[in-house]
KOLKOLFI-904721 format. One line per field, with one value per residue: residue number from 1; residue in three letters; chain; x, y, z of N, C-alpha, C in turn. Coordinates in pm, whole numbers, always signed. Example, Ala and Ser with C-alpha at 12.3 -4.5 7.8 and 13.67 -1.06 7.14 Angstrom:
# residues 2
resi c(1 | 2)
resn c(ALA | SER)
chain c(A | A)
n_c1 c(+1319 | +1285)
n_c2 c(-569 | -225)
n_c3 c(+780 | +708)
ca_c1 c(+1230 | +1367)
ca_c2 c(-450 | -106)
ca_c3 c(+780 | +714)
c_c1 c(+1320 | +1290)
c_c2 c(-330 | +3)
c_c3 c(+780 | +787)
***
This chain:
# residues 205
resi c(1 | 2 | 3 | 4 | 5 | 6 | 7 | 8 | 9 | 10 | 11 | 12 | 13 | 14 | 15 | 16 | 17 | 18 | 19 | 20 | 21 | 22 | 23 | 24 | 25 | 26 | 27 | 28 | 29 | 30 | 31 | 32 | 33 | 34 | 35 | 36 | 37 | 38 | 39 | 40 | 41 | 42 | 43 | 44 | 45 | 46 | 47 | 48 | 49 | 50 | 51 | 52 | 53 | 54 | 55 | 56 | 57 | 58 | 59 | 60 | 61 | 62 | 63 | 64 | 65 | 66 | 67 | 68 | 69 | 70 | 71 | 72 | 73 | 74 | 75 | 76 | 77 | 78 | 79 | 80 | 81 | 82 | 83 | 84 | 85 | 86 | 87 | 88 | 89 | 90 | 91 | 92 | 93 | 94 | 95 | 96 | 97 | 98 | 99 | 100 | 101 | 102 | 103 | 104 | 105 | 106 | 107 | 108 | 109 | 110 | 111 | 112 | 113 | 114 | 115 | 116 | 117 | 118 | 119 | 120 | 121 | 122 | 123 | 124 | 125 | 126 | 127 | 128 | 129 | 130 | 131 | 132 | 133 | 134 | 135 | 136 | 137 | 138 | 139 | 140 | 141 | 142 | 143 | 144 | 145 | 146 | 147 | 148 | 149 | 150 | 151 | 152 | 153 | 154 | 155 | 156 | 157 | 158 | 159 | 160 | 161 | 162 | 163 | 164 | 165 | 166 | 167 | 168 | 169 | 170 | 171 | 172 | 173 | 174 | 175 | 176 | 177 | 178 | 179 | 180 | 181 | 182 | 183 | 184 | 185 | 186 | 187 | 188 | 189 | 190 | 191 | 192 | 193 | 194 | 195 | 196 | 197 | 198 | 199 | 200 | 201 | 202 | 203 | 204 | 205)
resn c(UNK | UNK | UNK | UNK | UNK | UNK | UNK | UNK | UNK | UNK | UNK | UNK | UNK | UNK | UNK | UNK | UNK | UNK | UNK | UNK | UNK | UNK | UNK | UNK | UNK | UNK | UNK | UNK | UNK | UNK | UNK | UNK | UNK | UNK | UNK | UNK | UNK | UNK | UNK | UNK | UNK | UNK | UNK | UNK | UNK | UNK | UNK | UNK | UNK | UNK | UNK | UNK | UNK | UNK | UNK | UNK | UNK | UNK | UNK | UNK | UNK | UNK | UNK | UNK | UNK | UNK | UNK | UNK | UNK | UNK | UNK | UNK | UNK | UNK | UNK | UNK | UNK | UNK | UNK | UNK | UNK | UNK | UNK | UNK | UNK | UNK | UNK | UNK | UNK | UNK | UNK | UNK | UNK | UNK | UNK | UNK | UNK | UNK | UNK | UNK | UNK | UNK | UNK | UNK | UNK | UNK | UNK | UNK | UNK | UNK | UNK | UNK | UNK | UNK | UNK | UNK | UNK | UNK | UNK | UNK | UNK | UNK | UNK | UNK | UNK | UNK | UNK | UNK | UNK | UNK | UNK | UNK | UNK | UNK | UNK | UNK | UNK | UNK | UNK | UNK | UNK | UNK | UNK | UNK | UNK | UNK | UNK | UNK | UNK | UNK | UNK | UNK | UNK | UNK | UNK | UNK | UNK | UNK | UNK | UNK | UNK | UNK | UNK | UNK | UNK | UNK | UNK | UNK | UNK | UNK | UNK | UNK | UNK | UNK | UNK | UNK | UNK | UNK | UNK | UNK | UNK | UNK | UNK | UNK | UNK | UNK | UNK | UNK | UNK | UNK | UNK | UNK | UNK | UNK | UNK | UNK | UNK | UNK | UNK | UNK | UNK | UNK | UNK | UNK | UNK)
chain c(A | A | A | A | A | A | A | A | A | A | A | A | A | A | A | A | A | A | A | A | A | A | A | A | A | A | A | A | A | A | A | A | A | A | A | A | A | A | A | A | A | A | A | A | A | A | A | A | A | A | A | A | A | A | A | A | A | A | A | A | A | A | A | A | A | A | A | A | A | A | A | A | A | A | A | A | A | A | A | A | A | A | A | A | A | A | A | A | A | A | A | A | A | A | A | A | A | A | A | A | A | A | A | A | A | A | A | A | A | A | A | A | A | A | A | A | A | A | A | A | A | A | A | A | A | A | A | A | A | A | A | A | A | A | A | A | A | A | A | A | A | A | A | A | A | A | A | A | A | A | A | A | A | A | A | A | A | A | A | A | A | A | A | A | A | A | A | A | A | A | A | A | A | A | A | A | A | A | A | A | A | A | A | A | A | A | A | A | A | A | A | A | A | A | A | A | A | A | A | A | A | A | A | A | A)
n_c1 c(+85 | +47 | +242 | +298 | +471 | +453 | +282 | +17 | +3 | +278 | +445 | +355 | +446 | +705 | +777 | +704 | +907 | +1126 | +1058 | +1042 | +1323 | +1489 | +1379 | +1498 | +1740 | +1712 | +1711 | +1902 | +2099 | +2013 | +2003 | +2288 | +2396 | +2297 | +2426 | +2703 | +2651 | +2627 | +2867 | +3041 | +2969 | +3055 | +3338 | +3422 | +3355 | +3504 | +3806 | +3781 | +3732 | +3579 | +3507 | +3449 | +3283 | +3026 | +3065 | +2914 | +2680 | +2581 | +2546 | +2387 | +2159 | +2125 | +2022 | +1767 | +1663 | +1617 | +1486 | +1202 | +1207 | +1180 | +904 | +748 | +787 | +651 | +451 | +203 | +347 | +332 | +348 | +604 | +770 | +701 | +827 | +1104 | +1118 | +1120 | +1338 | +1506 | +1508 | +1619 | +1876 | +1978 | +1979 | +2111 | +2355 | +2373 | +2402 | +2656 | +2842 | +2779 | +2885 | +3105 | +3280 | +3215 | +3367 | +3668 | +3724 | +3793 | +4040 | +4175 | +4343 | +4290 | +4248 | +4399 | +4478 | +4253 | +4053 | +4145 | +4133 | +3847 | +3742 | +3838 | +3681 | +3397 | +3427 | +3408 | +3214 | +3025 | +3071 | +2988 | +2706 | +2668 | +2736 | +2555 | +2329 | +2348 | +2222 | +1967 | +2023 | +1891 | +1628 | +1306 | +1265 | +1285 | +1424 | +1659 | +1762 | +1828 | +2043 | +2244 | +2265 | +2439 | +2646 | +2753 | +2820 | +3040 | +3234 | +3308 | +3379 | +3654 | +3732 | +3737 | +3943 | +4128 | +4170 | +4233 | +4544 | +4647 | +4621 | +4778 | +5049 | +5101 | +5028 | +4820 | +4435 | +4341 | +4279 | +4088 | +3852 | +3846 | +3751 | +3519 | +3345 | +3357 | +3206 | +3026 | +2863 | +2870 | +2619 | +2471 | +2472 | +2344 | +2128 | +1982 | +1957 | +1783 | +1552 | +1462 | +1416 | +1213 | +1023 | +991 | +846 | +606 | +462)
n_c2 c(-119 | +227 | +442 | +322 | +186 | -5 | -225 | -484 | -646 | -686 | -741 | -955 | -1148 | -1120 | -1237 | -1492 | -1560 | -1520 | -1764 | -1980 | -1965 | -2010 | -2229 | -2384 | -2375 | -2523 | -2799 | -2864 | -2791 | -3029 | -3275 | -3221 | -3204 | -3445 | -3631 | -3619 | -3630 | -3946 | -3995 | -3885 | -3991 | -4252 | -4231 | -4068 | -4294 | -4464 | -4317 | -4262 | -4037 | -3733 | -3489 | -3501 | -3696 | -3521 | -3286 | -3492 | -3536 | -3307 | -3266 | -3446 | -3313 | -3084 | -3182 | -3283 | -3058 | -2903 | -3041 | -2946 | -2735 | -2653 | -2791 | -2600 | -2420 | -2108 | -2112 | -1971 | -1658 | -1756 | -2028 | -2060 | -1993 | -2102 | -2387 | -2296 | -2264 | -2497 | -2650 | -2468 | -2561 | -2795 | -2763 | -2685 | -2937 | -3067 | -2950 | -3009 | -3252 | -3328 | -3195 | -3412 | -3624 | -3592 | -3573 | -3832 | -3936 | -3891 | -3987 | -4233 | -4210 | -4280 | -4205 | -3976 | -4052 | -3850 | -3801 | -3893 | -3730 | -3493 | -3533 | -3562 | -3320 | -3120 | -3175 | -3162 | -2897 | -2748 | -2804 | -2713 | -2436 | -2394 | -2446 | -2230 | -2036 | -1981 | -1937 | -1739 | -1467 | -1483 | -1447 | -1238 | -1306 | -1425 | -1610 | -1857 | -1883 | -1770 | -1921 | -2135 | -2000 | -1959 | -2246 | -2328 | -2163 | -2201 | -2444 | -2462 | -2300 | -2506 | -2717 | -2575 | -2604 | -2851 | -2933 | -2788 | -2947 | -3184 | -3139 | -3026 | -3260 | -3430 | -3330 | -3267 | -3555 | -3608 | -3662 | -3418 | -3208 | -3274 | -3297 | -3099 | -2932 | -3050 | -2971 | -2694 | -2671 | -2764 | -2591 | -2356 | -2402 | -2448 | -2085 | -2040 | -2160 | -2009 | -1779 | -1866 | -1939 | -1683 | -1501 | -1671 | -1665 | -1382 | -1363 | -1497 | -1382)
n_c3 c(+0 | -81 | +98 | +307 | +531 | +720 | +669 | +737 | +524 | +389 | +637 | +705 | +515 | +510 | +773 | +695 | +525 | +631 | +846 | +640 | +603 | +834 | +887 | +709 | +775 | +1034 | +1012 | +832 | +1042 | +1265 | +1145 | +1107 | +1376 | +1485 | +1320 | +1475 | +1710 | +1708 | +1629 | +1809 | +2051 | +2014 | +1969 | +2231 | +2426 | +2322 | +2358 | +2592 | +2749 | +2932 | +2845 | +2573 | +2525 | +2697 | +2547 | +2301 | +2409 | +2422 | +2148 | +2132 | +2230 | +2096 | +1926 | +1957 | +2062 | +1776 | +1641 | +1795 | +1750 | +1533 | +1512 | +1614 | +1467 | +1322 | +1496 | +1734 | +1933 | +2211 | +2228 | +2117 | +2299 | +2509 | +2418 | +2395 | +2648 | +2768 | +2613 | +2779 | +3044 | +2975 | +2903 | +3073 | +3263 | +3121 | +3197 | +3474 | +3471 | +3343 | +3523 | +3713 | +3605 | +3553 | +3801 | +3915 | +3755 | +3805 | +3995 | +3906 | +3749 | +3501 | +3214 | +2946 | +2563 | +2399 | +2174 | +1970 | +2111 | +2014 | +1713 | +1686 | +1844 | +1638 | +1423 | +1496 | +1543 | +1301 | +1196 | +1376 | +1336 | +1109 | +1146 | +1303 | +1145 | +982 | +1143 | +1235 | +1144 | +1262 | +1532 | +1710 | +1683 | +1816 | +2174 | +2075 | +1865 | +1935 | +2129 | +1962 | +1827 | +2085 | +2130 | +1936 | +1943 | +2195 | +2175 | +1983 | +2120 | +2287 | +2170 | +2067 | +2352 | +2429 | +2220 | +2304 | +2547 | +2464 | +2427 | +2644 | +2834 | +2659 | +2708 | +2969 | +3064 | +3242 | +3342 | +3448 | +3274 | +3122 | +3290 | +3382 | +3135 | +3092 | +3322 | +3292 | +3031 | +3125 | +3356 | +3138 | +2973 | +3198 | +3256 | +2978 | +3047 | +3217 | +3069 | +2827 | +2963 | +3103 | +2902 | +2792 | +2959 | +3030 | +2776 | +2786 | +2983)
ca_c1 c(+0 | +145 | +261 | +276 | +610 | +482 | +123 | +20 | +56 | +409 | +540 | +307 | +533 | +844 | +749 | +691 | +973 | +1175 | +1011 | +1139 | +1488 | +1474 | +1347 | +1590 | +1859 | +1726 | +1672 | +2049 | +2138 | +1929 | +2078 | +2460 | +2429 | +2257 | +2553 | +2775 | +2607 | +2689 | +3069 | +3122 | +2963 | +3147 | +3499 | +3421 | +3419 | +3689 | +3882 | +3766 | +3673 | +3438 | +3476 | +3417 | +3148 | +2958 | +3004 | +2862 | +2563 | +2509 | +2501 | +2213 | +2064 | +2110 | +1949 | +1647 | +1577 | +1613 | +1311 | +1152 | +1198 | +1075 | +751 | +677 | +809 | +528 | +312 | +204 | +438 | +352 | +402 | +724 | +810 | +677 | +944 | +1191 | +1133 | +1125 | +1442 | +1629 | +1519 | +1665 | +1962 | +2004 | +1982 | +2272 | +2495 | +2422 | +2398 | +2745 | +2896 | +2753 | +2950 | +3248 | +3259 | +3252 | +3505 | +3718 | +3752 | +3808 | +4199 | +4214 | +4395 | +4206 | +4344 | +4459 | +4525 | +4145 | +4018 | +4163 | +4064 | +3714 | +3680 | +3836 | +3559 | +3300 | +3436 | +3405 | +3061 | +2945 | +3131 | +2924 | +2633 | +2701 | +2678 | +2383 | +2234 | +2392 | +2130 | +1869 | +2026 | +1838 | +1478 | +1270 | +1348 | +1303 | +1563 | +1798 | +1785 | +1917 | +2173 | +2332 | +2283 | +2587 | +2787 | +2836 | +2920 | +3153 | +3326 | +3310 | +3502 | +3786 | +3784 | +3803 | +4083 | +4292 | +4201 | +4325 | +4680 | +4714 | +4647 | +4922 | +5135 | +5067 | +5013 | +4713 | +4300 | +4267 | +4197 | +3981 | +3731 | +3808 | +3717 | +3336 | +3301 | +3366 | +3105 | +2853 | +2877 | +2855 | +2485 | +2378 | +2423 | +2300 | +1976 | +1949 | +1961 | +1687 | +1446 | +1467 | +1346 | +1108 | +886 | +929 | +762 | +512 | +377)
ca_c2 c(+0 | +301 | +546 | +235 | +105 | -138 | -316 | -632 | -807 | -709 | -789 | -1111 | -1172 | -1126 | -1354 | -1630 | -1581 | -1517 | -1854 | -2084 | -1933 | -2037 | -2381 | -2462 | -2399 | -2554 | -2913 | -2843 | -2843 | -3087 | -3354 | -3254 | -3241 | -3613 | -3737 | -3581 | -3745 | -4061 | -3966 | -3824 | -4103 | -4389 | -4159 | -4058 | -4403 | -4523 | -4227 | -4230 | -3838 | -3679 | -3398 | -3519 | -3733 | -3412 | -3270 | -3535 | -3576 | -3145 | -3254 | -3509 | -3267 | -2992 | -3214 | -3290 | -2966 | -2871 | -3081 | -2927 | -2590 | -2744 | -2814 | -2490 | -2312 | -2101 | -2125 | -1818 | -1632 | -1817 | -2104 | -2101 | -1942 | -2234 | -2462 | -2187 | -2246 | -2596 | -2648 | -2412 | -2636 | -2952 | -2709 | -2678 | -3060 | -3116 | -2866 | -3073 | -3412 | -3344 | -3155 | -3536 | -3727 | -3554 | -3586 | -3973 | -4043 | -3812 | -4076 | -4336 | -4178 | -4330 | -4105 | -3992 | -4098 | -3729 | -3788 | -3940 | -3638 | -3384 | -3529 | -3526 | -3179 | -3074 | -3192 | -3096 | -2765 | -2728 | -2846 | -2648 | -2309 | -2361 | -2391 | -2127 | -1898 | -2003 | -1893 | -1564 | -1397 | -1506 | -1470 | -1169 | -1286 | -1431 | -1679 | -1989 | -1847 | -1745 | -2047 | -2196 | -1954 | -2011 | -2366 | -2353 | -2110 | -2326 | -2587 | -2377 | -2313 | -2616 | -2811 | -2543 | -2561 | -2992 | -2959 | -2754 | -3001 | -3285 | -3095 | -3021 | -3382 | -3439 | -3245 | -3325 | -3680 | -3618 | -3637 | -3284 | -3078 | -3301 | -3327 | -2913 | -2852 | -3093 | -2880 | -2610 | -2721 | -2793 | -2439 | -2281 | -2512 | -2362 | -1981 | -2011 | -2216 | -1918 | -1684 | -1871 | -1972 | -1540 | -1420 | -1716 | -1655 | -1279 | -1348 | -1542 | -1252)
ca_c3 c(+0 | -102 | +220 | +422 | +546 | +800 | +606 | +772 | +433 | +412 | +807 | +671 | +392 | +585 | +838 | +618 | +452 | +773 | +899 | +569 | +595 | +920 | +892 | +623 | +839 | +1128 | +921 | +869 | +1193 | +1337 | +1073 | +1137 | +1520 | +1506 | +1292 | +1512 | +1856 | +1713 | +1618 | +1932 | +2197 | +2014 | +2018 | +2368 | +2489 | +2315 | +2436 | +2757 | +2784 | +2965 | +2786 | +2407 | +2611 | +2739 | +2409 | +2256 | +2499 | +2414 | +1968 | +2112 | +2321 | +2054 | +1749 | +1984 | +2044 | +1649 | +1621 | +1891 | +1699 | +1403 | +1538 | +1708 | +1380 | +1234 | +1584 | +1781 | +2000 | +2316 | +2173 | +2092 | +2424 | +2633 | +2382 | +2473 | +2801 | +2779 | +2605 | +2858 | +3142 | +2893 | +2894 | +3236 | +3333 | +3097 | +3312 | +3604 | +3470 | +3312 | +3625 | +3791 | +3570 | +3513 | +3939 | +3930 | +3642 | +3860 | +4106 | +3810 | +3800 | +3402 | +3169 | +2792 | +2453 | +2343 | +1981 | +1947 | +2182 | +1934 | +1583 | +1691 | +1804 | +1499 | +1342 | +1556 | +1533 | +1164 | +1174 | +1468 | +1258 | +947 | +1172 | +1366 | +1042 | +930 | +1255 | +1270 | +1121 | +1341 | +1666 | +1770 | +1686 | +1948 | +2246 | +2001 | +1736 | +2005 | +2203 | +1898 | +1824 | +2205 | +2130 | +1832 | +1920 | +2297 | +2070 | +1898 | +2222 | +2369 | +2073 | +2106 | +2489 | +2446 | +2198 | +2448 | +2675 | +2400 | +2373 | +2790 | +2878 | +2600 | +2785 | +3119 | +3106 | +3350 | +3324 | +3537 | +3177 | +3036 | +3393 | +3377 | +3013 | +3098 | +3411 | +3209 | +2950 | +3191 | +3340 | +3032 | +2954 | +3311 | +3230 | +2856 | +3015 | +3280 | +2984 | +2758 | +3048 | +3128 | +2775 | +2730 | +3074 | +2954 | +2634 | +2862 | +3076)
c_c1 c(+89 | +128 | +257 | +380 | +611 | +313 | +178 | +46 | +225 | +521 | +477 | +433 | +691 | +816 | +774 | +828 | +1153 | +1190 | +1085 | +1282 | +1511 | +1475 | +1442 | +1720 | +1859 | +1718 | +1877 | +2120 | +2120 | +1982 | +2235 | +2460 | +2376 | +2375 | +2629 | +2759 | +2683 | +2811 | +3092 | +3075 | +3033 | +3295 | +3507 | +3457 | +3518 | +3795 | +3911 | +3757 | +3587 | +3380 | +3393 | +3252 | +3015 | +2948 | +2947 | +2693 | +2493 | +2480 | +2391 | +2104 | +1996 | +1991 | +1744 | +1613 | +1619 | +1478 | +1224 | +1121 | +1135 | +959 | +673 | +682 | +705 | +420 | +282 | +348 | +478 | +364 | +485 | +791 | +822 | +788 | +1058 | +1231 | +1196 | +1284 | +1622 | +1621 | +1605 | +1845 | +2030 | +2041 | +2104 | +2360 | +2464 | +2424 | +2613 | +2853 | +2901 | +2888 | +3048 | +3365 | +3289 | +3357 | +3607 | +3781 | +3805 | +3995 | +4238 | +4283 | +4345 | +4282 | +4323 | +4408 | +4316 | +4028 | +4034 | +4096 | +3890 | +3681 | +3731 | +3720 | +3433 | +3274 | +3419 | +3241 | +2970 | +2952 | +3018 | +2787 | +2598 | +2614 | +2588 | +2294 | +2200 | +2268 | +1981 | +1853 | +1972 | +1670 | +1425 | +1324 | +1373 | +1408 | +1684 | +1823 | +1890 | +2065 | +2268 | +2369 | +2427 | +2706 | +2846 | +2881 | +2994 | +3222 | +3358 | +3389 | +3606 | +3826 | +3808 | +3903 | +4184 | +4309 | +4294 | +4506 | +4712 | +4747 | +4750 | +5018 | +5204 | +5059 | +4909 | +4544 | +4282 | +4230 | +4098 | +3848 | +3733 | +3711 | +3559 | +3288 | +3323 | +3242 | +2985 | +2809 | +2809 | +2676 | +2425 | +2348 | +2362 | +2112 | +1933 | +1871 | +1829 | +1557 | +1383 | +1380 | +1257 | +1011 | +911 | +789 | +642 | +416 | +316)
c_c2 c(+124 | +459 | +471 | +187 | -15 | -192 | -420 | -709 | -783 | -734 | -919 | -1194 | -1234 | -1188 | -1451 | -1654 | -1595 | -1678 | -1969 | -2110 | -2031 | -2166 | -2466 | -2479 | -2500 | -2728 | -2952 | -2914 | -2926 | -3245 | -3368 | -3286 | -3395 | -3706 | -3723 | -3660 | -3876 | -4113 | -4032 | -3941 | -4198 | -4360 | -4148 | -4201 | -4478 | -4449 | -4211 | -4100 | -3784 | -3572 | -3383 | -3638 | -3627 | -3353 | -3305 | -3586 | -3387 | -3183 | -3337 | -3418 | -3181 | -3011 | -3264 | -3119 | -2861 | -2876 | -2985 | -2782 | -2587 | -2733 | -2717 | -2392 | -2249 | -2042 | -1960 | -1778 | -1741 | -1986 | -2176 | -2075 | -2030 | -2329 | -2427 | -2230 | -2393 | -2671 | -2584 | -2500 | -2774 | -2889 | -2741 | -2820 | -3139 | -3062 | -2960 | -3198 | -3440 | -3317 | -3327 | -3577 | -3718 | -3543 | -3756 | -4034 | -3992 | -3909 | -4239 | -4339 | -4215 | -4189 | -4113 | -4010 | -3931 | -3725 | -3822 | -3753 | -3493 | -3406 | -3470 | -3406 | -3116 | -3060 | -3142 | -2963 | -2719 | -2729 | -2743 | -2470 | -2274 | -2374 | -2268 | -2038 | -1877 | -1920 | -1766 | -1478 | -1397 | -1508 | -1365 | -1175 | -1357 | -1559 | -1796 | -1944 | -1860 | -1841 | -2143 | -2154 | -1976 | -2135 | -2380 | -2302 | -2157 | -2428 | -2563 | -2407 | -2400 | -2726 | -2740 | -2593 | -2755 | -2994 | -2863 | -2872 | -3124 | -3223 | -3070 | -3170 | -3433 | -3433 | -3312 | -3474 | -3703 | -3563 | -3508 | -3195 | -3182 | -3287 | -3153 | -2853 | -2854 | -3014 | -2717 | -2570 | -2705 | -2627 | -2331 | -2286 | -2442 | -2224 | -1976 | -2085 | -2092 | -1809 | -1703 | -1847 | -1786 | -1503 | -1540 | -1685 | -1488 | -1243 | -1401 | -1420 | -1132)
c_c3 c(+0 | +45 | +328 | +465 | +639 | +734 | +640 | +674 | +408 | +518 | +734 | +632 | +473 | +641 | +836 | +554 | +552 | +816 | +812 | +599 | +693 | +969 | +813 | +676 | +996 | +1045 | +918 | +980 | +1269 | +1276 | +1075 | +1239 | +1561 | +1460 | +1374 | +1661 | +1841 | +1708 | +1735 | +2050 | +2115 | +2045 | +2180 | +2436 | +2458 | +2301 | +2588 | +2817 | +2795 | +2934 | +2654 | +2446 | +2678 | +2617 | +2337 | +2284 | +2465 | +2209 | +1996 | +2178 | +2232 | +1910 | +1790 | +1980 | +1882 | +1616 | +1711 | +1814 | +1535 | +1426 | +1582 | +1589 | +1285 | +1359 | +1631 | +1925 | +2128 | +2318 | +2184 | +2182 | +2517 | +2544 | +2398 | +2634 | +2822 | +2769 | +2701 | +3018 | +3129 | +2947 | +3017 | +3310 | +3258 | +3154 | +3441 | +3627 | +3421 | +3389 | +3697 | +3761 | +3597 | +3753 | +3967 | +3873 | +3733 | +3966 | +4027 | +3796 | +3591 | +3302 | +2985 | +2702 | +2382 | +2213 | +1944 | +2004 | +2061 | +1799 | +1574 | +1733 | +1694 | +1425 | +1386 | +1554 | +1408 | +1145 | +1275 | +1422 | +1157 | +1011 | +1234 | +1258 | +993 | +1029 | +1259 | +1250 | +1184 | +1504 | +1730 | +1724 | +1804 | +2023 | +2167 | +1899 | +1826 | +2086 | +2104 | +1844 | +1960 | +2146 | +2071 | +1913 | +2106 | +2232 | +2050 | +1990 | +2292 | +2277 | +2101 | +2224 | +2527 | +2354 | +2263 | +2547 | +2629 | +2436 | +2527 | +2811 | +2778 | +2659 | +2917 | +3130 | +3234 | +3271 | +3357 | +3406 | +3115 | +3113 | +3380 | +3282 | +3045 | +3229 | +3368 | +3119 | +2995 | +3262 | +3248 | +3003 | +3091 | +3267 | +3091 | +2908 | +3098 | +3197 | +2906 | +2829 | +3096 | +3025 | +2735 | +2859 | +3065 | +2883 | +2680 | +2928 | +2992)
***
């Protein structure tokens, strides 16, 4: 309509078109971080790292809630807010299921296979990069977008921060960076669920 810069059929438009983009990338994501689960728990245990083990327990956590964003994609605000929410509570129970673990192996004394520890975040990190970018552009829309943008770019950091830990325990000849990096990890998974669970019971009220 002419003298109109915001007409409901053109926020419509955008929306929708907003919403595909959106979906095509999350389909993406939701398909690498599943291959990547399976990598990473068979490496993990035959590494023995609780780190690349926690990482790999955050690409299953991250490819469920893909779907999860999938299904809400399109709905009304509150909606997607309550999956928002939902997901940051999922969030949250991996920071303290992985804090658990990384607590018991601790007492285990075994020392991780390095060289195995590093290839795989390599890879993880490559994969978690190119989702990353995809995201970018969506990390300031509402709590269901940005839930998923945290989601990557902790990934992101969480492959660098297990291949330091590959190249210390190198070093060192000791477990203490690999139980650091997953208490590290898990940490991280607490304040990012703090963060979602905030702006989705926002969008609630």
């Amino acid at each position: 309509m002419p003298g109109c810069n915001h007409c409901p059929a053109d926020e419509a438009a955008k929306s929708t078109a907003v919403d595909a983009g959106f979906r095509k990338v999350l389909w993406i994501a939701l398909i690498s971080n599943a291959v990547m689960f399976f990598v990473e728990v068979g490496a993990s245990w035959q590494a023995g790292s609780v780190s690349l083990l926690a990482d790999s327990l955050d690409f299953g956590g991250d490819a469920a809630n893909y779907a999860l964003s999938l299904f809400v994609l399109g709905m009304a605000i509150q909606t997607r807010a309550k999956a928002a929410l939902l997901k940051g509570v999922c969030m949250g129970l991996y920071g303290v299921g992985v804090l658990g673990f990384a607590l018991y192996v601790a007492f285990q004394g075994n020392l991780p296979a390095y060289a195995t520890m590093g290839v795989v975040a390599v890879l993880a990190l490559v994969v978690n990069v190119g989702v990353a970018a995809l995201q970018y552009r969506y990390r300031n829309g509402d709590s269901n977008m940005r839930s998923v943008w945290l989601c990557s770019r902790n990934d992101a950091i969480g492959n660098i921060a297990v291949l330091c830990a590959a190249v210390l325990v190198g070093l060192t000849q000791a477990a203490w960076p690999d139980l650091l990096v997953a208490a590290l990890m898990a940490s991280l998974g607490l304040s990012s669920s703090v963060s979602v669970i905030r702006q989705a019971r926002s969008e609630l009220t």
